[in-house]
C-alpha positions as CSV (number, residue, x, y, z in Angstrom):
1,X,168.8,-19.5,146.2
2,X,165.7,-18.6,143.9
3,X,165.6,-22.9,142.7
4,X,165.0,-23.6,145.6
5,X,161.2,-21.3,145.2
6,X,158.9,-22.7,143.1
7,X,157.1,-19.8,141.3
8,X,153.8,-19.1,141.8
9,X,151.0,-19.3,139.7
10,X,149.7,-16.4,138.7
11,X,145.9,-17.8,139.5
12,X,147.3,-18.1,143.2
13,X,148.6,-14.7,143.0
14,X,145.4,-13.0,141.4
15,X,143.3,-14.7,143.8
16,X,144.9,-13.4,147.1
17,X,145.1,-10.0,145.2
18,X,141.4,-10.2,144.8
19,X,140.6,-11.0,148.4
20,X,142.8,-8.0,149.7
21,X,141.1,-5.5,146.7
22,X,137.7,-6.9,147.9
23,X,138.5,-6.2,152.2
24,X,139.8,-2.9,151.1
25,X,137.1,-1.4,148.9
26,X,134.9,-2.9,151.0
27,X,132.3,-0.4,153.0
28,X,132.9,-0.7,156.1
29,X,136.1,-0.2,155.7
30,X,135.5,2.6,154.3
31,X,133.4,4.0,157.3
32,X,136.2,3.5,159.7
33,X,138.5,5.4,157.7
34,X,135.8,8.1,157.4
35,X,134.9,7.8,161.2
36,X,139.2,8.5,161.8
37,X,139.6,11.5,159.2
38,X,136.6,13.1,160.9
39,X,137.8,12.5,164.3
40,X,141.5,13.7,163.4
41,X,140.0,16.9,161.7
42,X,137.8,17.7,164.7
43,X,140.8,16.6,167.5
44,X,143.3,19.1,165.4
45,X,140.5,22.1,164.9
46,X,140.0,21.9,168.7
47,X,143.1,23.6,169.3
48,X,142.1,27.0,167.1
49,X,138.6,26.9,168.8
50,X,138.8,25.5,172.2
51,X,135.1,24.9,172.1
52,X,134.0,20.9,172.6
53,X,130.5,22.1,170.9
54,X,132.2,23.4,167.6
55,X,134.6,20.8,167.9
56,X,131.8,17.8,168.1
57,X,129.9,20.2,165.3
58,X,133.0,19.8,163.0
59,X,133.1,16.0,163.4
60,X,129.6,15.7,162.8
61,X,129.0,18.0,159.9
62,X,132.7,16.4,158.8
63,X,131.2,12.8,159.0
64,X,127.6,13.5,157.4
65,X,129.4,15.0,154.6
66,X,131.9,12.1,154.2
67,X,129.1,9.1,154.5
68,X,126.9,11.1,151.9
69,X,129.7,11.3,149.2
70,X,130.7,8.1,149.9
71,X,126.9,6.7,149.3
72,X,126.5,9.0,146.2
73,X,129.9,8.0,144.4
74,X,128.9,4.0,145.5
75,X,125.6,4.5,143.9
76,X,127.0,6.7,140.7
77,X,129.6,4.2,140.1
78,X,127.6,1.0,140.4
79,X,125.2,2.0,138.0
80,X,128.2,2.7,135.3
81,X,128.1,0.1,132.6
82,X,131.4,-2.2,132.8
């Protein structure tokens, strides 16, 4: 069964491996999954302070935080010499 499969190049397979590391280290994917952690956090805090202000607070405060790490570790890492 595995003659019948050509092998792949492994310029075909470093290429699509490329295009997947580039969507996923992209930054907007990176906000999404920022915008979801801080919504999970404040939907689970909810519960141990019944409060939609504190809740709202702790998604905000949550997603400010995240965004500003995020910026400072792209901007500390880009200018690292390769």
């Amino acid at each position: 069964m595995r003659l019948l499969f050509r092998r792949v190049r492994y310029q075909g397979i470093d290429h699509d491996l490329d295009m997947i590391r580039n969507i996923l280290c992209s930054g907007s994917l990176v906000v999404i999954d920022i915008f979801f952690l801080s919504l999970i956090l404040s939907i689970f805090t909810f519960a141990n302070y019944q409060s939609i202000a504190i809740s709202s607070l702790i998604f905000t405060g949550c997603y400010t935080f995240c965004i500003c790490l995020f910026i400072v570790l792209k901007k500390w890492l880009r200018d690292q010499p390769d």
